[in-house]
C-alpha positions as CSV (number, residue, x, y, z in Angstrom):
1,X,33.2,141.8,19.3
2,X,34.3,143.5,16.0
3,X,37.1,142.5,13.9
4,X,38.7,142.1,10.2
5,X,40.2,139.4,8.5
6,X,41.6,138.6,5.1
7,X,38.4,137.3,4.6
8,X,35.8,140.3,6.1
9,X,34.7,141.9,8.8
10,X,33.2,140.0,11.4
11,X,31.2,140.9,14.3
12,X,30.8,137.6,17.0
13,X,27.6,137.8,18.2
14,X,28.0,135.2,20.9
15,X,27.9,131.6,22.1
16,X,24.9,129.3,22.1
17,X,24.9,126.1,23.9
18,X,28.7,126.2,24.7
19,X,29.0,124.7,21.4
20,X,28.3,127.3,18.5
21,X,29.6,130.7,17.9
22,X,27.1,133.0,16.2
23,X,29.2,135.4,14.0
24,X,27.7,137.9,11.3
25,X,29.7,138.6,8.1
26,X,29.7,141.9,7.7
27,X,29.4,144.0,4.1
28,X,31.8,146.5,3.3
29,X,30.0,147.7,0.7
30,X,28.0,151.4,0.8
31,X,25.9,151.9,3.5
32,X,28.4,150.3,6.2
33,X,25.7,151.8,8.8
34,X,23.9,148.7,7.4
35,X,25.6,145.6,7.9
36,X,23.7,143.2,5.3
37,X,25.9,140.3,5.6
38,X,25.7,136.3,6.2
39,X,25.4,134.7,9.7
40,X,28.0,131.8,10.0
41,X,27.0,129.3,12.9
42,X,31.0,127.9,13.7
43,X,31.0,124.7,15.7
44,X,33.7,125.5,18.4
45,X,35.3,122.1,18.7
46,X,36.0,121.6,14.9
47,X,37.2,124.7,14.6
48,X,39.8,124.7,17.4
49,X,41.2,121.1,15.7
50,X,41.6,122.9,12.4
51,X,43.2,125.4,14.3
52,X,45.0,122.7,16.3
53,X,46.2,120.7,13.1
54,X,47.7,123.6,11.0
55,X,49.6,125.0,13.6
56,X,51.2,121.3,14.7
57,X,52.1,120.8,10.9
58,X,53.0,124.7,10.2
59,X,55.3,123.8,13.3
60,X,56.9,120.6,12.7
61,X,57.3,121.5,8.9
62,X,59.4,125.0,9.9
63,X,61.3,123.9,13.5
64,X,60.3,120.4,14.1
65,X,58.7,118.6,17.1
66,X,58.4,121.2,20.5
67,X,58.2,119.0,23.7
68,X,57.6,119.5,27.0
69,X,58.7,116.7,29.5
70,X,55.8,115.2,31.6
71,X,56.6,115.7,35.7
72,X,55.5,112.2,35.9
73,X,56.2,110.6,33.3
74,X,52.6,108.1,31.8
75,X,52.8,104.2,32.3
76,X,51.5,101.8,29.5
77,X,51.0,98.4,30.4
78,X,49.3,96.8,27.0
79,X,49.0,93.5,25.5
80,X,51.2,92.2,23.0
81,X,48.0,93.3,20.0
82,X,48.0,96.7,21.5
83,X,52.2,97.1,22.0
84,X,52.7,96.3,18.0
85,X,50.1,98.7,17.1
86,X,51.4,101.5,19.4
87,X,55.0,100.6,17.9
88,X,53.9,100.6,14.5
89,X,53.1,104.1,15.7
90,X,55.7,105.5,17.9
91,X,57.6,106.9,15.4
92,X,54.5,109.4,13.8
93,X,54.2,110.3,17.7
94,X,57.6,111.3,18.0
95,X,58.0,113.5,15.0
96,X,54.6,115.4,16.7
97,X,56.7,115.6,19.8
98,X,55.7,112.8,22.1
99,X,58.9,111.0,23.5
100,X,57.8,107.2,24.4
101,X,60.1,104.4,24.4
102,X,58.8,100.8,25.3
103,X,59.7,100.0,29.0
104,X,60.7,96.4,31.3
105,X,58.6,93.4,29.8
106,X,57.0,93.6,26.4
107,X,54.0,95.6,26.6
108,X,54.9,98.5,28.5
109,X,55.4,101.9,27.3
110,X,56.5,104.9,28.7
111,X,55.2,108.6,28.4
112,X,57.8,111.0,29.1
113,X,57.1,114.1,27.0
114,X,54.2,115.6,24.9
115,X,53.9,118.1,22.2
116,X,53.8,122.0,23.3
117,X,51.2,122.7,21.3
118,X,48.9,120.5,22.8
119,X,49.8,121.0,26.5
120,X,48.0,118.9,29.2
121,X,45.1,118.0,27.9
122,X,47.0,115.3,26.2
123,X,49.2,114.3,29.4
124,X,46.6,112.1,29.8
125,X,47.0,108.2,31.0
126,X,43.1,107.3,29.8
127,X,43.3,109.6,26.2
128,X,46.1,107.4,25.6
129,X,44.6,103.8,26.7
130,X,41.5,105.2,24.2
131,X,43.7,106.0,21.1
132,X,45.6,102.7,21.8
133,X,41.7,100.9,21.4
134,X,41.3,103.5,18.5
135,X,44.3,102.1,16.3
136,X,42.8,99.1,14.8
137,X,40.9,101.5,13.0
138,X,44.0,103.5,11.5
139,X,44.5,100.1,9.4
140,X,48.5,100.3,10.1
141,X,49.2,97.8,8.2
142,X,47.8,99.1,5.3
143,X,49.1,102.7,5.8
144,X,52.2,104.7,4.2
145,X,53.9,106.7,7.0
146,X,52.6,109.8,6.3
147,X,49.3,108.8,5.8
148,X,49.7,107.3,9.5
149,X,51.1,110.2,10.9
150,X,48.0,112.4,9.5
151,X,45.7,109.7,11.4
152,X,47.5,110.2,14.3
153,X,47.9,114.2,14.0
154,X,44.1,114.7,13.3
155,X,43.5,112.2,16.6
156,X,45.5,114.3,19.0
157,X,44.4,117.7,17.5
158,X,41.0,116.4,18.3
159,X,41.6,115.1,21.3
160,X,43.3,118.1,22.6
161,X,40.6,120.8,20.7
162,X,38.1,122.8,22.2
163,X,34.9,120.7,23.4
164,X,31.1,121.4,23.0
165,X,30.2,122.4,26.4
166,X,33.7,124.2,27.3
167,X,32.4,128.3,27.9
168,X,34.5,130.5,25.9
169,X,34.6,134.3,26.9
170,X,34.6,137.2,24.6
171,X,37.8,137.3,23.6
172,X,38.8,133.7,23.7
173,X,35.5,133.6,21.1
174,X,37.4,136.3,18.8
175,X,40.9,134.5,19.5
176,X,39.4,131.3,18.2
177,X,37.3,132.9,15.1
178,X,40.7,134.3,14.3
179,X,42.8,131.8,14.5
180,X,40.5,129.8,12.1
181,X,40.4,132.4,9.8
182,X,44.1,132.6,9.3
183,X,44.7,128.8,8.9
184,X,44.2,126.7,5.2
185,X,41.3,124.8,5.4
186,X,39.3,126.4,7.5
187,X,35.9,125.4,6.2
188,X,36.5,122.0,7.6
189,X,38.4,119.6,10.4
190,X,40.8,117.2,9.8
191,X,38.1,114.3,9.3
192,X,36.1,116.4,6.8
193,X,33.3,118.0,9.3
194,X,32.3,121.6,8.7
195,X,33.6,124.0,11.1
């Protein structure tokens, strides 16, 4: 697959242990017969987060939140710890577009709606028991708002990425490639990996 960018021409070479794309970086300069350029090895995964997490903030920035209500809707039941921390969070989910609200007897939460963006593989009941035992790490106490919501974007733009082992075909390769290409950033994730 051959294509240009702001950045070059790029020919994908293919995909090596559902993980990596092999792309060449091709030279425009005289002879183009002789492309003389640098490989790039591109993790999949981080890319698609990068991807992932500009878009969500490009989105929420210019219209706000885009949600699309769950068929059946996810049930939380969680401790007292657990329901503070997810509280001391609810409002960073809903500006990305989740609508939770807590539920009957303190501790239980309700999923009615996720982001667009991220479609189902966030409308999840376990993905959301593991990033409720992932916040003692976000330190919410300790945390300005914003820098809580950009723990909890870079968490669902992971969770919701492309994974090592997923097969890509051709042109969902060059989609991705793309993409990444065109966001800020793209050298890296949101937690600093390259891409």
């Amino acid at each position: 697959v051959l294509f240009a960018a702001p950045q070059g021409r790029f020919r994908i070479l293919g995909q090596i242990y559902k993980t990596f794309l092999i792309v060449e970086e091709i030279q425009t300069a005289p002879p183009e017969s002789v492309p003389s350029g640098q490989f790039w090895i591109v993790d999949q995964h981080v890319a698609s987060e990068r991807v992932i997490l500009s878009r969500m903030t490009e989105r929420i920035v210019s219209q706000g939140p885009l949600s699309q209500a769950l068929l059946v809707p996810i049930v939380l039941e969680l401790g007292l710890k657990d329901s503070i921390l997810f509280e001391r969070v609810a409002s960073s989910l809903r500006r990305m577009g989740f609508e939770t609200e807590p539920f009957g007897p303190r501790g239980v939460w309700i999923v009615r709606a996720v982001p667009t963006i991220l479609g189902r593989r966030v409308a999840d009941r376990k993905l959301f028991l593991k990033f409720i035992e992932e916040l003692a790490s976000f330190d919410t106490t300790r945390r300005s708002e914003e820098e809580l919501f950009h723990d909890v974007l870079a968490h669902f733009s992971c969770r919701s990425a492309i994974k090592a082992g997923d097969t890509l075909l051709p042109e969902e390769q060059a989609q991705l490639l793309s993409d990444l290409l065109s966001v800020e950033h793209f050298r890296i994730c949101p937690h600093g990996r390259p891409s």
